[in-house]
C-alpha angles and dihedrals in degrees: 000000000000086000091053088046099051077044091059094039094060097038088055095044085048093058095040088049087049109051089030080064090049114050087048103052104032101065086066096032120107084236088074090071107054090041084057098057087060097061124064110287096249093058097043087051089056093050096045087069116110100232091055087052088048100053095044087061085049089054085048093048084053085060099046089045088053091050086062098045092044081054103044098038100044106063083046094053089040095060089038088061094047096045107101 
């Protein structure tokens, strides 16, 4: 049981590290371009704004701030749970 929830932990602190990463990096990146011209025109001029760039690296930013509560709260919730 311990070994599926440490599973779990980490798959869920991967995904959360992953698109966190994303979602920082990507909207600067040279890649944007090129995933904007994929999408219709109107809605590729609406993400091309700064300020939604912008708050998709906030939202970015939320997921790499959870990776570190997750971290830091787990192993402390963990060991409250086992304690008599």
């Amino acid at each position: 049981m311990r070994a599926l929830r440490f599973a779990a932990l980490m798959l869920y602190v991967g995904y959360l590290v992953q698109v966190g990463l994303a979602m920082l990096l990507l909207p600067w990146s040279p890649m944007w371009g090129h995933l904007l011209a994929l999408i219709p025109p109107s809605i590729a001029a609406l993400l091309d704004l700064p300020a939604i760039r912008g708050a998709i690296s906030g939202f970015g930013a939320v997921h790499l701030l959870l990776v570190a509560t997750e971290l830091v709260l787990a192993p402390s919730s963990q060991s409250s749970r086992t304690a008599p």
